[in-house]
C-alpha beads as a LAMMPS data file, in Angstrom:
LAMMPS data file: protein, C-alpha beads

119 atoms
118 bonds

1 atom types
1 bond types

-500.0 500.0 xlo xhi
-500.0 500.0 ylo yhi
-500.0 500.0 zlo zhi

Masses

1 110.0

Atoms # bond

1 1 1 0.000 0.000 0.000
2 1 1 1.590 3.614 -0.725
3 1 1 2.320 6.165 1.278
4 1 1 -0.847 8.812 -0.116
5 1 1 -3.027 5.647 0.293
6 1 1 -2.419 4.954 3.941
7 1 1 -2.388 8.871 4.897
8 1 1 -5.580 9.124 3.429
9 1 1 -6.806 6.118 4.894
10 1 1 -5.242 6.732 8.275
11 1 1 -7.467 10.573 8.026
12 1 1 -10.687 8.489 8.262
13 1 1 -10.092 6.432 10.437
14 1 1 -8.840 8.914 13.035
15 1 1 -11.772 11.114 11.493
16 1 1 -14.293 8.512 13.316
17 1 1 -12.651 9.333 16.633
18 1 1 -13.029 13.120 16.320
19 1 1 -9.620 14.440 15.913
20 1 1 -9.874 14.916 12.282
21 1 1 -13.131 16.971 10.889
22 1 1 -13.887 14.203 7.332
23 1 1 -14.777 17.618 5.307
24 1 1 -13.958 20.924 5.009
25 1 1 -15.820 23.793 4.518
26 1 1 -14.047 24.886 1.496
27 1 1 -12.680 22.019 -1.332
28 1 1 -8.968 22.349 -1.869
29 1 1 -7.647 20.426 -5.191
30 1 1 -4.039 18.820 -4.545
31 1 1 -2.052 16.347 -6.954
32 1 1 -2.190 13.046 -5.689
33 1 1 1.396 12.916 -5.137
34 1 1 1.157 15.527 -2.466
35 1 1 -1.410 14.409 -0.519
36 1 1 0.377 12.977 2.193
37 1 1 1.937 16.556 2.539
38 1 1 -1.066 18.090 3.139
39 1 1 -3.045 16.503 6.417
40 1 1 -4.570 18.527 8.781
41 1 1 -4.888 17.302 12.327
42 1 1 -6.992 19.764 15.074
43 1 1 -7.550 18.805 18.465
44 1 1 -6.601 20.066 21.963
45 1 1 -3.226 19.198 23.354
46 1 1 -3.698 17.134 26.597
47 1 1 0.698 17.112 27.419
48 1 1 3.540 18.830 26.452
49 1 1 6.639 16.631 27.133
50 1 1 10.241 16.649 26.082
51 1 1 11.833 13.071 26.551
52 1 1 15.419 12.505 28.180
53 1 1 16.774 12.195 24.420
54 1 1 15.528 15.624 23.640
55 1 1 12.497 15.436 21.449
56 1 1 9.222 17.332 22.183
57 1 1 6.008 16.088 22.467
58 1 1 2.596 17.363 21.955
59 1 1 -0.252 14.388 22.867
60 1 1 -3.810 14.946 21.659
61 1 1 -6.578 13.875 23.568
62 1 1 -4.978 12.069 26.448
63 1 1 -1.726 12.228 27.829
64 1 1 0.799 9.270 26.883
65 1 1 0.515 6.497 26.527
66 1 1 -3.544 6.980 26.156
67 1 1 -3.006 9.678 23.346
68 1 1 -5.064 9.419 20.055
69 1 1 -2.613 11.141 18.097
70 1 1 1.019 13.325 18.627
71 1 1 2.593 15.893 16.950
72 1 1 6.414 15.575 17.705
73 1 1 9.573 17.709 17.564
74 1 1 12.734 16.055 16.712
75 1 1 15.449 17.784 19.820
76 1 1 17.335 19.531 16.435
77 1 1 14.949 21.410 15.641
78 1 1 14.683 25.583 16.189
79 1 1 11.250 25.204 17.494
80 1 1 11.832 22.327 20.349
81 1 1 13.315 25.381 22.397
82 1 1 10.711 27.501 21.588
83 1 1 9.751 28.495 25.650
84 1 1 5.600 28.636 24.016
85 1 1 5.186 25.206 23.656
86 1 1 4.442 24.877 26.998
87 1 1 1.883 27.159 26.600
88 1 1 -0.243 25.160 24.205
89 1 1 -1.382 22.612 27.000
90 1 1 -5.528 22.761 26.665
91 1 1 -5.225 24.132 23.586
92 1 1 -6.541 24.030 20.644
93 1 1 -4.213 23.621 17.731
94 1 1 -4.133 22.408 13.723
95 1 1 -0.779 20.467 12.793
96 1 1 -0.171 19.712 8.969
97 1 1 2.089 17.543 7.700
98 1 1 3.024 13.582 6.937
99 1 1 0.779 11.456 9.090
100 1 1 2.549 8.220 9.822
101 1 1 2.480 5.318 12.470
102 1 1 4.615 4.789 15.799
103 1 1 3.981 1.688 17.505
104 1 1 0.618 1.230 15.835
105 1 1 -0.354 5.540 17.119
106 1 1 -0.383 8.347 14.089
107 1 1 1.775 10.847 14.552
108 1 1 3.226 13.775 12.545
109 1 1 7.116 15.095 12.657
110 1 1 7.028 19.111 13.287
111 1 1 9.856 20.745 11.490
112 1 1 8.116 24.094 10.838
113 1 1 6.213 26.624 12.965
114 1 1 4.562 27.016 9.439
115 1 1 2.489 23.104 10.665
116 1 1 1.423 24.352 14.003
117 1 1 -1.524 26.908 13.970
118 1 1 -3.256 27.829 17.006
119 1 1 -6.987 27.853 16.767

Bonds

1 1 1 2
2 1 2 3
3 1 3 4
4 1 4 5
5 1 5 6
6 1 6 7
7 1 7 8
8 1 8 9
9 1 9 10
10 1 10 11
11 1 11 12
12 1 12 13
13 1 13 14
14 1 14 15
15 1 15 16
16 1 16 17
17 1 17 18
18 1 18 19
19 1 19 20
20 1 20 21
21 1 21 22
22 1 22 23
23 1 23 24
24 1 24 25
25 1 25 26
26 1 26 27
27 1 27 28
28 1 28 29
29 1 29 30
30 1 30 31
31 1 31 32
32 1 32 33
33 1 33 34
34 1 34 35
35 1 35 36
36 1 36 37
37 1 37 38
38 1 38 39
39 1 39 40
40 1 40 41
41 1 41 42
42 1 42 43
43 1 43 44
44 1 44 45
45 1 45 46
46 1 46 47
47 1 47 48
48 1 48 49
49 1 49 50
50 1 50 51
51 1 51 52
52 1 52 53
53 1 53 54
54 1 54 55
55 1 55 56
56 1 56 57
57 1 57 58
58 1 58 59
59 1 59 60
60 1 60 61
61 1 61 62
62 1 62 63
63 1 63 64
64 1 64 65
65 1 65 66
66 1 66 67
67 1 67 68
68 1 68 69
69 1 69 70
70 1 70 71
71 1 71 72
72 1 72 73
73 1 73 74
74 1 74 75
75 1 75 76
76 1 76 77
77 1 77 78
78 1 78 79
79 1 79 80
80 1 80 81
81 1 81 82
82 1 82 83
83 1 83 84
84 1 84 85
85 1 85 86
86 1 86 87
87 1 87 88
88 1 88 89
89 1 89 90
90 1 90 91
91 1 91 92
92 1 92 93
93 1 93 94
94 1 94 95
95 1 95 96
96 1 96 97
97 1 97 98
98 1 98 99
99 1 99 100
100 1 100 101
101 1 101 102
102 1 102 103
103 1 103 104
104 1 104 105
105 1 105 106
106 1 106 107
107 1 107 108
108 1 108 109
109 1 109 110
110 1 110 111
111 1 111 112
112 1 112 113
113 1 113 114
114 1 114 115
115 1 115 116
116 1 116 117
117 1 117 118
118 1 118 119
């Protein structure tokens, strides 16, 4: 199964538990080859948590290890010191980006303040 297949599939699916709305108000045309690019997650950020290797997470719905879904910032990155990520506990934010699957939980890598928008 491809990549764009599964990310696709993977939005529905999590679209049945309410983090993902299945339709947008507005229709937005994409090539197929950049759908995978283009996922938009919203829900309300139930942890902030930076591990002992560095990286920053931000679990939706339930803290670890109950999460539905995690946006996560890789310790390199500009934005994992960013001091307002703390602030976005209860929250509610929109991350775009590559969905893809940690042990069996969807996730998406944050690499850009242009994937997190505060709602």
């Amino acid at each position: 199964m491809n990549a764009p297949f599964r990310a696709v599939l993977l939005t529905v699916l999590i679209s049945g538990w309410g983090v993902i709305p299945a339709l947008t108000q507005t229709a937005i045309v994409i090539p197929a080859n950049e759908a995978a690019q283009h996922v938009t997650v919203e829900g309300t950020v139930a942890k902030v948590f930076t591990s002992r290797n560095g990286n920053t997470f931000l679990d939706f719905g339930a803290a670890y290890p109950n999460e539905l879904f995690t946006g996560w910032i890789p310790k390199d990155s500009a934005l994992s010191a960013d001091p307002a990520l703390w602030s976005l506990r209860g929250r509610r934010v929109k991350l775009t980006g590559i969905v893809e699957l940690y042990r069996g939980k969807p996730e998406i890598k944050i690499v850009s303040t242009n994937q997190l928008v505060l709602e």
